[in-house]
N, C-alpha and C positions, 0 to 999 in steps of 0.2 A: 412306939413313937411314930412307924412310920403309916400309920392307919388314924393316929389325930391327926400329922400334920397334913394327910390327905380333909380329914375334915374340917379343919379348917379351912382348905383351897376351897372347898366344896360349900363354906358357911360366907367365907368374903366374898366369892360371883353371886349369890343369893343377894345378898345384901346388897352389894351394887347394884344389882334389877332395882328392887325395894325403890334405894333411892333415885335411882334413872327415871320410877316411871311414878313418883310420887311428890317429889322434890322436883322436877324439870320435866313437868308437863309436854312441854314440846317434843323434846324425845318419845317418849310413848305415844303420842297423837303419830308421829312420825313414822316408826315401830306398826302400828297399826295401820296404817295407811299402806303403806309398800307393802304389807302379810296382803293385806285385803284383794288390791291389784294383782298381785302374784298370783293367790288363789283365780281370779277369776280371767285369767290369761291362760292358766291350763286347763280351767273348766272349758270355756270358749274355744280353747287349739287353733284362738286365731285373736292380732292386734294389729291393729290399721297404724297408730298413732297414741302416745301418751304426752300427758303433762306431770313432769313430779316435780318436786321440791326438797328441801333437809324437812322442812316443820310446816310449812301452809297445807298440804293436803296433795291427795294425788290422783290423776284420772286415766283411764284408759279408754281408747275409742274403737270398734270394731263393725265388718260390713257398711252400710250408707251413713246411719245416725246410731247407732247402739252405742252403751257406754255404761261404764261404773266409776264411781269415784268415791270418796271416801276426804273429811275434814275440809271438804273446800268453802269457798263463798257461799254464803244462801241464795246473794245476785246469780251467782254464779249457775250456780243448780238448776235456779230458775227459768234463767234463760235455755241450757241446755234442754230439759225438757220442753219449754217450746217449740226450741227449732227440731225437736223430734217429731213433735207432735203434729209439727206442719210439714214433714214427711224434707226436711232439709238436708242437704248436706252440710255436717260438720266436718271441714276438710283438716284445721287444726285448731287446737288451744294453746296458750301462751300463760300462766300461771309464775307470778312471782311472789316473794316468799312474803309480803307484805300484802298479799289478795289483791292485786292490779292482772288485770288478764285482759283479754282480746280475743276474740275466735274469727276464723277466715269460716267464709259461709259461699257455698256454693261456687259458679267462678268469678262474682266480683262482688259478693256482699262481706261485712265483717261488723261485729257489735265489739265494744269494749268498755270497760270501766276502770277512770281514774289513771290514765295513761297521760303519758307526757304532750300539752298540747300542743309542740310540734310535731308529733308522732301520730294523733289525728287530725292536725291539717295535712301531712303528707300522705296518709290514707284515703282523706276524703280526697284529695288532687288524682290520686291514683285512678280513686272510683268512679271520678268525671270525665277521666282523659279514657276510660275505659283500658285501662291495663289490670290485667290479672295478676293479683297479688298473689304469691306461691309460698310465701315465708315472714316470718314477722319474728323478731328476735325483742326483747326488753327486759332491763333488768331495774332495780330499784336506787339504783346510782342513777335514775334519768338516761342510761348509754341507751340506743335503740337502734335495729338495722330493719329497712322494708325490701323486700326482693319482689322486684315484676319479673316476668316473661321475657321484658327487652331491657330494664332500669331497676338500679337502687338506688336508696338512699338511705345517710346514716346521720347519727347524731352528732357526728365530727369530722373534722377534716383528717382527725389520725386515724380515725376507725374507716374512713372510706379508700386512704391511703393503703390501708394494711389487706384491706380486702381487692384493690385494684393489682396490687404484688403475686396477689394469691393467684388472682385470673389469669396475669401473665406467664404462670407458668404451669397452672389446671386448666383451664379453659372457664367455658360459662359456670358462675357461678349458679348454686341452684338452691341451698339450704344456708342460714346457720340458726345457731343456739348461743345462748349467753348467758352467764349469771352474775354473781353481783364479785365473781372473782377470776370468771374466766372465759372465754370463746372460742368456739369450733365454728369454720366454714366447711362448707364439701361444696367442693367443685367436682366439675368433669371429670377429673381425671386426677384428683387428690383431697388434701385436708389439707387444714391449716390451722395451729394451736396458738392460743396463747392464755396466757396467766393459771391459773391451778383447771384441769385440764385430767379427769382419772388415767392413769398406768394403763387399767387394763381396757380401755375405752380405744387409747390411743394404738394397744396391740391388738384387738378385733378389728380396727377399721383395716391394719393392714394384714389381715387375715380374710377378711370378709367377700365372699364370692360375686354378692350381687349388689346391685348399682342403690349405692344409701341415697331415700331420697329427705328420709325422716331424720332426724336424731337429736335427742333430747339428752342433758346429763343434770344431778345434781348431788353433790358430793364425790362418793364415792359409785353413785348405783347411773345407769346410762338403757337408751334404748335408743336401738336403730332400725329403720324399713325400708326396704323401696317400694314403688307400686303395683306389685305384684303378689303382694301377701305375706312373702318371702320378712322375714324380723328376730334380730336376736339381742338378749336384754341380760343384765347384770342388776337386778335391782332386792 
């Protein structure tokens, strides 16, 4: 009895692959996407920067412009090879789970596609006034946050509120991230969560030796870096 009912345990997890990755596309695109990055994170023994997702695709960035990714935009792709090609820096990508992205380019370019038009007119204002963009957060609810060197700004008076609480008691803001269910700041001298937010994202940051400058989550899986190469990642 107890060698069937082991085979059965063993015939129901098969069976749920089957239909995860036959029946709900997404999940396997998904599935593969995060294997792919993983792989080529420990090939490399080095990641500057990623963009993931639950299901749109996922990229990682290393050295000046190097990169791999796996299910994203074809825009997307496109333009990254570009600015390789033209010997650019890709400093970050912004990737939401509907193919709306943005990439920070050097210290004051950035290309984006299908972003919320208050999100670039606040860019282009950025890029006139000659402030250095360091961060750019969006998610597909239209929410968005811009971080300069000296200025932000956000797509609401509660999101800019919740982020001026944060400075009060971290200092300069420097990063965040967002998804379409939750948000991390990293200040100076802390973090700051809200809405679905991973356990174990929120227990590395207060483990974490060196100054996060990166950090990215979505779902369950997260990555962090500063600028010094130093990065550690759940994905």
């Amino acid at each position: 009895m107890k060698k069937n009912y082991s085979l059965c345990k063993v015939l129901n997890v098969v069976m749920w692959f089957i239909i995860a990755f036959f029946m709900f596309p997404n999940y396997a695109q998904a599935q593969g996407s995060r294997e792919y990055i993983r792989n080529v994170i420990r090939e490399r023994g080095q990641c500057r920067n990623v963009a993931i997702t639950r299901y749109g695709g996922d990229i990682m960035l290393y050295g000046r412009n190097g990169y791999a990714y796996k299910n994203i935009p074809s825009d997307l792709a496109s333009k990254i090879q570009q600015l390789h090609d033209e010997s650019k820096l890709i400093d970050d990508i912004q990737l939401t789970e509907n193919g709306r992205w943005i990439i920070l380019i050097d210290n004051n370019g950035a290309a984006w596609n299908n972003i919320p038009y208050e999100l670039e007119r606040k860019v282009r204002e950025y890029n006139n006034k000659g402030e250095v963009i360091t961060s750019i957060a969006m998610n597909d609810n239209g929410e968005w946050v811009v971080v300069g060197t000296t200025i932000y700004a956000t797509s609401s008076s509660a999101i800019t509120e919740w982020l001026k609480e944060g400075m009060e008691s971290y200092g300069q803001l420097w990063t965040v991230h967002m998804t379409d269910d939750g948000i991390v700041a990293v200040y100076e001298r802390g973090f700051k969560y809200y809405g679905e937010v991973p356990y174990s994202l929120k227990s590395a940051l207060q483990e974490v030796k060196f100054d996060v400058y990166r950090l990215k989550f979505a779902g369950t899986a997260w990555f962090i870096a500063d600028k010094s190469g130093n990065y550690r990642y759940n994905m």
